[in-house]
C-alpha positions in Angstrom: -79.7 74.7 27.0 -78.1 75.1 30.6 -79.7 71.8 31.6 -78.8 69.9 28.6 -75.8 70.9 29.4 -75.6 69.9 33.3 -76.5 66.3 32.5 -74.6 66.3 29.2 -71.0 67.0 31.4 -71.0 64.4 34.4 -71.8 61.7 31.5 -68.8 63.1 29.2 -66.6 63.3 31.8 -67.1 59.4 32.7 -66.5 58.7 29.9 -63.1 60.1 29.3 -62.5 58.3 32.7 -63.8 54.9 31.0 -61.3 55.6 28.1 -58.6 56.3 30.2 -58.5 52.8 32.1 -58.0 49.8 31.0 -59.7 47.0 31.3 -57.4 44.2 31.5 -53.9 43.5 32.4 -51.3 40.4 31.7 -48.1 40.5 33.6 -44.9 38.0 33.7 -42.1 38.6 36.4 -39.2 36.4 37.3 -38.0 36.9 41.3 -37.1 35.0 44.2 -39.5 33.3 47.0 -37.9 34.3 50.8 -38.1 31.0 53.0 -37.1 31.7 56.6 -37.4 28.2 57.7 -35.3 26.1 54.9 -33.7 23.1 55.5 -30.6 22.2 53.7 -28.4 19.4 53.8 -29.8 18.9 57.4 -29.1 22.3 58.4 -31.5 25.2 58.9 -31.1 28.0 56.5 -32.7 31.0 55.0 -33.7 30.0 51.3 -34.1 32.7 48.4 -35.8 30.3 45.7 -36.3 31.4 41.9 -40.0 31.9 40.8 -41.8 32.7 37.4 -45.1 34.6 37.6 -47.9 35.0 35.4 -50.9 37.2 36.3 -53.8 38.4 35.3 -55.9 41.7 36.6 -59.4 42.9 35.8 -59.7 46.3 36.4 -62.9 47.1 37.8 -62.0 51.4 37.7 -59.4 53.4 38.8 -59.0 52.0 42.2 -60.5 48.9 42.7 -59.1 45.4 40.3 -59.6 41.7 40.8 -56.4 39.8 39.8 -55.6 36.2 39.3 -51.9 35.7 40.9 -49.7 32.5 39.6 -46.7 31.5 40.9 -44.2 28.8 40.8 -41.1 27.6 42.8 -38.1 26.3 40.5 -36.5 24.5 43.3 -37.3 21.6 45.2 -36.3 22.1 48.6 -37.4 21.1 52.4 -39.0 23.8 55.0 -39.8 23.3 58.8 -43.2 24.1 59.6 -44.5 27.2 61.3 -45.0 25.0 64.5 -41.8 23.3 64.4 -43.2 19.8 64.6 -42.9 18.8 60.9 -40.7 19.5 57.7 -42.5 19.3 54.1 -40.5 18.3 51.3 -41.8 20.8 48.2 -41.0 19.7 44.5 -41.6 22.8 42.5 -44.8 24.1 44.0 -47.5 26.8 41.8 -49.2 29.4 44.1 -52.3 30.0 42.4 -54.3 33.1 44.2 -57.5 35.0 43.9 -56.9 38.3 44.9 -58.5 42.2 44.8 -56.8 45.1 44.9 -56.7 48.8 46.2 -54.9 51.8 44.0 -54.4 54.6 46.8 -52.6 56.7 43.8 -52.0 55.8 40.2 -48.5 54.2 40.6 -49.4 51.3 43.5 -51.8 48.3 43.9 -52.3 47.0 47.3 -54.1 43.4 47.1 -55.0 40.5 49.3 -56.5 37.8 48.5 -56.9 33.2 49.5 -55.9 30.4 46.8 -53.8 27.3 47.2 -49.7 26.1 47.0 -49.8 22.8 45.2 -47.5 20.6 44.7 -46.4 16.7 44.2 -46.1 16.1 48.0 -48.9 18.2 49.7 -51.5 20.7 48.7 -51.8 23.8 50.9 -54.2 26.7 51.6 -52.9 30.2 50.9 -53.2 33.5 52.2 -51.7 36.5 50.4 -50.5 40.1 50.8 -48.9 42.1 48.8 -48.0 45.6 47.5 -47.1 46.2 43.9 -45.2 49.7 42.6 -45.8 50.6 39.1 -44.0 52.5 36.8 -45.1 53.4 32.8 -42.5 52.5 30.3 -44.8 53.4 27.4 -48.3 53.0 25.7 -49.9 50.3 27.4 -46.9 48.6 29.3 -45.5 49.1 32.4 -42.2 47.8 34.7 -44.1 46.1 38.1 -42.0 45.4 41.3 -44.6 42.8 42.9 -43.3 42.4 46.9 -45.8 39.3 48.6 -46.1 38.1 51.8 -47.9 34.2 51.7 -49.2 32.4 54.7 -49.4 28.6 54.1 -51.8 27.4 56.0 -51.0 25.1 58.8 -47.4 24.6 57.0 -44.7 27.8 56.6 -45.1 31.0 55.1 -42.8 33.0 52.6 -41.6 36.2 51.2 -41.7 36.7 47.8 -40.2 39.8 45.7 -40.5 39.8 41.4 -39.5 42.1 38.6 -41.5 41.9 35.8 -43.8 44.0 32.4 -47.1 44.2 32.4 -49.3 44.8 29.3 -52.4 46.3 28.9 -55.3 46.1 26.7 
């Protein structure tokens, strides 16, 4: 009896865990993309640029979660490059980015991940960071404050903060 119940427990208590989490996620945020390096009207100028995003997470447990971020730019607007050397002209560019995530506690997701910026002009390479707060509203949805830091690859990098719900299923 005592060892039916000693492997019973550890296999009961998973699966509460399993119930617990779930599996997927669908988020949309609306927030502003940071662009040190604008150019406007000829001048050089900090740019805070409007953005939609749409993601998707897989959670893998209760720490771990692979996430598909999407992103885009309503603006078009001009950016010097990292180097100084050149300016690329972006017509409403979509970040698309694999990425996986860390939960240290229940309320935040730490993720990095590499995808690409594409747009009319020029595709780039993309490499992401970010840190995401989350807060339960109710059963299955939740208020996310997504804060990203991209690195476009041999062009400029951005900041990007979002507001957005999250559902889960």
């Amino acid at each position: 009896m005592l060892f039916a119940l000693l492997i019973c427990t550890p296999n009961h208590i998973y699966a509460q865990e399993e119930a617990e989490t779930k599996k997927h996620e669908i988020s949309i945020a609306l927030g502003h993309a940071q662009v040190a390096k604008g150019i406007e009207q000829g001048d050089k100028k900090w740019l805070a640029l409007p953005t939609w995003a749409l993601d998707y997470k897989f959670n893998l447990n209760n720490k771990w979660s692979l996430s598909w971020q999407n992103d885009i730019i309503l603006s078009d607007f001009e950016v010097e490059s990292n180097e100084r050397k050149k300016t690329f002209t972006r017509t409403h560019p979509l970040a698309s980015i694999a990425a996986i995530g860390f939960s240290p506690v229940e309320w935040l997701c730490v993720y990095a991940g590499g995808g690409a910026e594409i747009a009319k002009e020029e595709n780039f390479g993309v490499v992401r960071i970010g840190v995401e707060p989350i807060w339960e509203i109710r059963d299955n949805w939740e208020l996310i404050l997504s804060t990203n830091y991209d690195m476009k690859l041999n062009a400029y990098d951005s900041f990007g903060i979002a507001l957005g719900v999250c559902c889960l299923f």
